[in-house]
N, C-alpha and C positions, 0 to 999 in steps of 0.2 A: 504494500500500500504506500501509497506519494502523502504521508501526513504533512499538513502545514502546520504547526507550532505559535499560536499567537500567545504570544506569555506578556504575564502580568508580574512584575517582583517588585514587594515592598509594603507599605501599609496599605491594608486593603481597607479604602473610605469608598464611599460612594460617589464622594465628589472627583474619582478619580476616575471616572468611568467605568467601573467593574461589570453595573449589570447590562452598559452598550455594547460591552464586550461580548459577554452572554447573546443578547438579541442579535449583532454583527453577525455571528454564527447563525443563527437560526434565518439570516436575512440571505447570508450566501450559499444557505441551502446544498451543503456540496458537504459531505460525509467527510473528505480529507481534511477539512479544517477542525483544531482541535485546543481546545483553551488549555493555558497551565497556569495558574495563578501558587506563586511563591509568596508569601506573606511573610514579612520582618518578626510580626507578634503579633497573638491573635486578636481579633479588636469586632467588635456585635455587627458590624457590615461582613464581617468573614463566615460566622455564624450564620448571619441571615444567606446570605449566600451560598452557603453550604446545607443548607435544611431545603432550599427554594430549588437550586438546582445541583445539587451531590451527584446525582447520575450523569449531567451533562459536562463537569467540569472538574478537572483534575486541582486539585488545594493541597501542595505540600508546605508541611512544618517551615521554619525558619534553616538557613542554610549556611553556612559562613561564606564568604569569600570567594574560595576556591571554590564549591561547587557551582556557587552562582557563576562563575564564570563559565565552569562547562553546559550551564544551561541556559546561557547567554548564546554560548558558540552552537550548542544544537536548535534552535527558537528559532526563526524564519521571518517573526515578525514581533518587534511592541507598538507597539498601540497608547498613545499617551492620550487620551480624548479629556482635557481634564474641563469640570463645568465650569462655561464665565459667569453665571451667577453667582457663583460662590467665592466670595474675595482671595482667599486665601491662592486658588487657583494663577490667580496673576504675579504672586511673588514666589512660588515655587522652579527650579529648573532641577526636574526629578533625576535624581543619580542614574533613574534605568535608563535615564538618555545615552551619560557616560559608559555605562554596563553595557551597554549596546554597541555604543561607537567603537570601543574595546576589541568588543566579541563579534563581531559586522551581522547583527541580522538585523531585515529593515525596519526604520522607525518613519511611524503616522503619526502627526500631532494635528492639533487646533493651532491658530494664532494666538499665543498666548503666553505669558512672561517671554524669556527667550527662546522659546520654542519655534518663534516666527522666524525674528531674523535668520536663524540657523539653517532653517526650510527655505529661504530669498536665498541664503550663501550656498545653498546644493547640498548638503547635508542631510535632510531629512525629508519627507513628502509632508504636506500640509490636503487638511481637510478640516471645515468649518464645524464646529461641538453640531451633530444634530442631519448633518446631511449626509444621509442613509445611501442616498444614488452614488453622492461623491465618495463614499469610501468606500462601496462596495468597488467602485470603478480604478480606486488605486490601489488595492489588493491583488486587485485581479491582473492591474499594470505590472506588477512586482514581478511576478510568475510570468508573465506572457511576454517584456523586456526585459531578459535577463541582462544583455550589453547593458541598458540605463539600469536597472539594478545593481551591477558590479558596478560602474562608474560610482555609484553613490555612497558605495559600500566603502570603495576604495577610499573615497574623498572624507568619511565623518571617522575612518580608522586613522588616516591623518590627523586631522584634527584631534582626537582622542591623543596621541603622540605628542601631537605638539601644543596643546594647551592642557588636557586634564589627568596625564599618566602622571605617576611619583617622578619621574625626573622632570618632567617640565613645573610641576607643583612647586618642587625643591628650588628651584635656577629663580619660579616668579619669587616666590617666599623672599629668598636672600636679597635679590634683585632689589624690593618692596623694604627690605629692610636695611637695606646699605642708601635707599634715599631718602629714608625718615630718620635716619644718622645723621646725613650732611645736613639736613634741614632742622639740626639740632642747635 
């Protein structure tokens, strides 16, 4: 079987798109598509979502580091759909972006905190919180443009490299603080 892997890692909120994720599947109607929701720690939207749909969605425990990354590197897709109603949603730039750009499987976002620009700079695909045609239709882009998927893939593992790995972290860190020195 051709599974596609759309994964979820991290605190499972509602405002974070969980149960669009859910529906998303149910909308692409296509048996290969297959949720895997990691959760940081368990929190009453995990719950709920595990009582409402437990047979349709796979929910493992908390993971460290190193697994997460191999469940980065086998995932195919995240899915960052986070709600603009909910304020919180615009000051967030959720690490599964960095876990992803890391590990190359694709990321869908909304416009929202830096999720935009990064989707303008080629990085990541955008689709609007709510529009069901347009992400069924970049999903299905992913798969069906492999070339523009490798390009994309290529281009946000760069970036991962050169702005959020421990050694570019380390180089900004020092960097950040050798000119709060002089400006001492």
């Amino acid at each position: 079987m051709d599974d596609r892997v759309i994964l979820f890692g991290g605190l499972l909120r509602k405002h974070k798109g969980i149960y669009e994720l859910v529906e998303l599947v149910d909308r692409l109607d296509d048996p290969r598509y297959k949720l895997l929701f990691v959760g940081s720690r368990p929190t009453p939207d995990q719950r709920k979502l595990v009582e409402r749909y437990g047979d349709r969605v796979k929910v493992m425990p908390p993971q460290d580091r190193e697994a997460m990354a191999r469940i980065n590197l086998a995932a195919d897709l995240v899915i960052l759909w986070l709600d603009p109603d909910v304020p919180a949603s615009h000051y967030q730039m959720p690490y599964k972006a960095t876990d992803a750009f890391a590990m190359g499987p694709s990321i869908i976002a909304n416009d929202i905190s830096d999720l935009g620009d990064l989707a303008r700079q080629g990085y990541l695909r955008l689709v609007p919180f709510g529009d069901w045609d347009g992400m069924k239709q970049v999903v299905c882009d992913i798969f069906d443009r492999p070339d523009e998927t490798a390009r994309i893939r290529a281009a946000s593992g760069k970036l991962f490299r050169r702005q959020f790995s421990y050694p570019a972290a380390r180089t900004n860190f020092f960097l950040a603080a050798h000119r709060a020195i002089r400006q001492m």
